[in-house]
C-alpha positions, 0 to 999 in steps of 0.5 A, spaced: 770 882 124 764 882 128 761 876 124 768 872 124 768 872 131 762 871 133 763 864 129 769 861 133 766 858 138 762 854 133 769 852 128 770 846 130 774 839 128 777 836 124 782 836 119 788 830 117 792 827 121 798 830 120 795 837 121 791 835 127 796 832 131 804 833 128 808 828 124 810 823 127 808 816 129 808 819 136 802 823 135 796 821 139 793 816 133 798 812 135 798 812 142 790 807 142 791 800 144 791 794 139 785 790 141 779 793 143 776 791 150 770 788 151 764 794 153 760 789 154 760 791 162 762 798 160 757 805 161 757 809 155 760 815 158 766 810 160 767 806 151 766 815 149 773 814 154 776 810 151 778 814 144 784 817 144 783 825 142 786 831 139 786 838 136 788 845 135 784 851 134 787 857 129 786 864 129 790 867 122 790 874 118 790 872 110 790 876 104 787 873 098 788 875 091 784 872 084 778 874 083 778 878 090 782 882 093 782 882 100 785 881 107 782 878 113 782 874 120 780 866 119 778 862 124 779 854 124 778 849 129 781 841 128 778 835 132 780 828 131 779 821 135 781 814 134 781 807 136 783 801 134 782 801 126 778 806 126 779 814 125 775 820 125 776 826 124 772 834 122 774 838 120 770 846 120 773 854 117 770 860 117 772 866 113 768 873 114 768 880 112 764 886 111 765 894 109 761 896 116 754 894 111 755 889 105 758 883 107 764 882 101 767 875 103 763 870 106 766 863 105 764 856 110 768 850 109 765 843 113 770 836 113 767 830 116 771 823 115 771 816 117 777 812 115 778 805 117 784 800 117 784 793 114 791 794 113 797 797 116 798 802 112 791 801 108 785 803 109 778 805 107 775 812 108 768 815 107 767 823 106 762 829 106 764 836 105 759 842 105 760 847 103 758 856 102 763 861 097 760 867 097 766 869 092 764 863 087 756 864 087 755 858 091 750 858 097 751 851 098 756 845 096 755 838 098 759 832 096 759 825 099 765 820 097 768 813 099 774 810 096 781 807 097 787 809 101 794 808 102 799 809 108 805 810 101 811 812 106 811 813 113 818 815 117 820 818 124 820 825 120 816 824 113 810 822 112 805 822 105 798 818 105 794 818 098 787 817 096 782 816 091 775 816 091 768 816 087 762 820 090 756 824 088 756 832 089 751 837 090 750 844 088 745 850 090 749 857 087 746 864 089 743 866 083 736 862 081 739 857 077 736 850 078 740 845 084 745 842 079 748 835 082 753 830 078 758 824 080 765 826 081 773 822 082 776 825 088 784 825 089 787 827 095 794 827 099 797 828 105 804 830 107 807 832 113 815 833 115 817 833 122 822 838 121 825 838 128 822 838 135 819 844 134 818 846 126 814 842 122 811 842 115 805 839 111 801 840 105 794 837 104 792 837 096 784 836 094 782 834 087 773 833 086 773 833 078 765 832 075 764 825 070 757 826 070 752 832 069 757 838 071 764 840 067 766 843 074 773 841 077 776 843 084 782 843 087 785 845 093 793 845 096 793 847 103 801 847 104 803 850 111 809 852 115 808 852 123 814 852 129 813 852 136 813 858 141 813 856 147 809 849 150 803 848 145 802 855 142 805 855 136 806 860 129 803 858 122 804 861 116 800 858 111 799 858 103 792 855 099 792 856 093 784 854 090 783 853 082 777 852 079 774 851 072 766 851 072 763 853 066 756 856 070 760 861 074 762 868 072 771 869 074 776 873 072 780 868 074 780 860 075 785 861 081 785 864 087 791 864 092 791 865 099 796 867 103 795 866 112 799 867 118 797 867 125 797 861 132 795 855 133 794 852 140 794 844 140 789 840 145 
């Protein structure tokens, strides 16, 4: 716990739209003027100004079962920015534990994303993950992804995006095997329902699969629940369910699910 909370002031940012800001049309992404100013006058402290801002920092207890058996604390904090046709957002988890002398879970997560709008509900989008998972024996992960996305259903209450990519992914495990590193297809989705003023529903879903030198696919559905208590603080509860088939990783199991709930401020 002592390694958990002294990693929160550093988890920061990002996540998808809808997680960060709610589901509807509403949220702060849709609030930026159409055109851009002129900056040619403008001091930089001034254009920073001009983004239009929001996040939300979460603190959960979790309980995972597959290849280990554990209950925790996580700790998670979202940041996006938009202006014109172009978004960003990063994202960062952070998941760690130990018996009192042996660290036994140890999992960092870090999402950067750039996205740009040609259309109103088209867009291209660039990304870099890195990531270290002790339980999987991976020291460090990186991949790198651009691809295509479409805006596939946007109404007061619903809202569902799709994605596809191609990128490049890099791996360094814990044991001594050489650095392995391959190109993959990445697959991604992002839903949300704006069940009422106060209730909200949204599920994220990630899938990097190898075409090139690794047999490795990754998936990640992330699908949370969150209802308001009172101003901007509010309740998740959350269930991920993460698979993976590697044939260079040792496993009981090829999936782990993962049960959270905890509070949310938003920003």
């Amino acid at each position: 716990m002592r390694k958990l909370l002294a990693s929160l002031p550093v988890v920061i940012m990002g996540a998808a739209h809808a997680q960060v800001y709610g589901s509807t049309d509403q949220s702060i992404f849709g609030t930026v003027v159409d055109s851009a100013p002129d900056h040619s006058e403008l001091e930089l402290s001034e254009e920073f100004l001009e983004w239009s801002y929001g996040g939300r920092v979460e603190v959960g207890f979790q309980a995972r079962r597959g290849n280990t058996e554990r209950t925790d604390l996580n700790s998670r904090m979202l940041l996006g920015m938009e202006k014109g046709d172009w978004a960003n957002t990063l994202e960062l988890r952070a998941v760690s534990a130990d018996d009192g002398e042996v660290t036994v879970e140890e999992r960092y997560f870090l999402a950067t994303k750039s996205e740009y709008s040609f259309t109103e509900y088209n867009f291209f989008f660039g990304t870099i993950n890195a990531e270290k998972d002790r339980i999987r024996n991976v020291d460090l992960q990186t991949t790198e992804a651009v691809g295509y996305g479409r805006r596939i259903l946007r109404t007061d209450r619903h809202r569902l995006d799709a994605e596809i990519g191609v990128g490049a992914r890099q791996i360094q495990f814990r044991d001594d095997r050489d650095r392995v590193s391959d190109e993959i297809v990445r697959l991604a989705s992002d839903y949300s329902w704006d069940i009422n003023g106060s209730a909200s529903l949204t599920q994220d879903v990630r899938v990097e699969t190898g075409i090139g030198g690794i047999d490795r696919t990754f998936a990640e559905s992330i699908t949370t629940l969150s209802a308001t208590i009172v101003g901007e603080l509010a309740l998740n509860l959350s269930y991920t369910v993460r698979y993976l088939d590697d044939e260079n990783i040792e496993q009981e199991t090829k999936t782990d699910t993962i049960t959270s709930i905890g509070f949310n401020y938003r920003f």
